[in-house]
C-alpha positions in Angstrom: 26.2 20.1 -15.1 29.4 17.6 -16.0 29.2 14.2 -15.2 32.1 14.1 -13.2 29.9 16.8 -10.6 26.6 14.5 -10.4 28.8 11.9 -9.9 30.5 13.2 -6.5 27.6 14.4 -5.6 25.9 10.8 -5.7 29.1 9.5 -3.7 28.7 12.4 -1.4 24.8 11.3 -1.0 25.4 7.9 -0.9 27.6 8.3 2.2 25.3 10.3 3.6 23.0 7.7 3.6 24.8 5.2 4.5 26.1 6.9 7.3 29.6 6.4 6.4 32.7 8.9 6.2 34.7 8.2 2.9 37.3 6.4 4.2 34.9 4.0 5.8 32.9 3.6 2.3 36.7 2.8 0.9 37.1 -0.2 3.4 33.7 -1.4 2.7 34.3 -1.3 -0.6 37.7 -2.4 -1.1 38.9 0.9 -3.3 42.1 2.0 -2.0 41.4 5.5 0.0 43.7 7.2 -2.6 41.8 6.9 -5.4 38.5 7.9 -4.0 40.3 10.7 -2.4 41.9 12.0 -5.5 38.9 12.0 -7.3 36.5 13.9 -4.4 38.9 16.2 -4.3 39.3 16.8 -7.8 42.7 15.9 -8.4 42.0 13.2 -10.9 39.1 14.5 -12.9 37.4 11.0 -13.8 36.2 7.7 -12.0 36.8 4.4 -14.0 33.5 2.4 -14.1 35.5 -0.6 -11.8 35.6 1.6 -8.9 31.7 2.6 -9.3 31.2 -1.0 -9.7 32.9 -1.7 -6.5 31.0 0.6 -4.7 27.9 -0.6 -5.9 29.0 -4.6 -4.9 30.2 -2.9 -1.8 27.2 -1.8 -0.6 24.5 -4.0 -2.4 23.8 -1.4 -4.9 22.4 -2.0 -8.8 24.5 0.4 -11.0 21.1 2.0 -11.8 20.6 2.2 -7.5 24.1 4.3 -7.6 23.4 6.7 -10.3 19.5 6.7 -9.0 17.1 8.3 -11.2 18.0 11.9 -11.3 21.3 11.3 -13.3 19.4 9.0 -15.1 16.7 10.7 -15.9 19.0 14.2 -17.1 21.4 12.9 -19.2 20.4 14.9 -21.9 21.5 17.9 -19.7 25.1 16.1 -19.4 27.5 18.6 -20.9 30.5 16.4 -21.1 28.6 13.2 -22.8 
């Protein structure tokens, strides 16, 4: 799996958890809906670390609490590292 697939996916869990479509988690977070957008939808293929970042302060979340311990955990299986 690539990096930029475990990392929608966590975005796609964490709003699931959170209860929250993703424009609500943009408004929370302050990350213009564009952007997250764009990259869900695949038109820009990476995230820059500042948006993670805001989604973690967002929401309370370590870094380590975003990624949790399944990307963590598999990075050796990362084929885009």
């Amino acid at each position: 799996m690539e990096l930029n697939e475990l990392v929608r996916s966590r975005i796609n869990y964490i709003c699931a958890a959170y209860d929250l479509t993703l424009n609500a988690l943009c408004v929370k977070c302050d990350i213009p809906v564009s952007t997250l957008r764009h990259y869900m939808d695949g038109y820009r293929k990476e995230i820059k670390l500042r948006t993670i970042l805001r989604i973690c302060r967002g929401l309370g979340l370590t870094p380590n609490e975003f990624f949790g311990p399944e990307l963590i955990d598999n990075l050796e299986n990362i084929k885009d590292l």
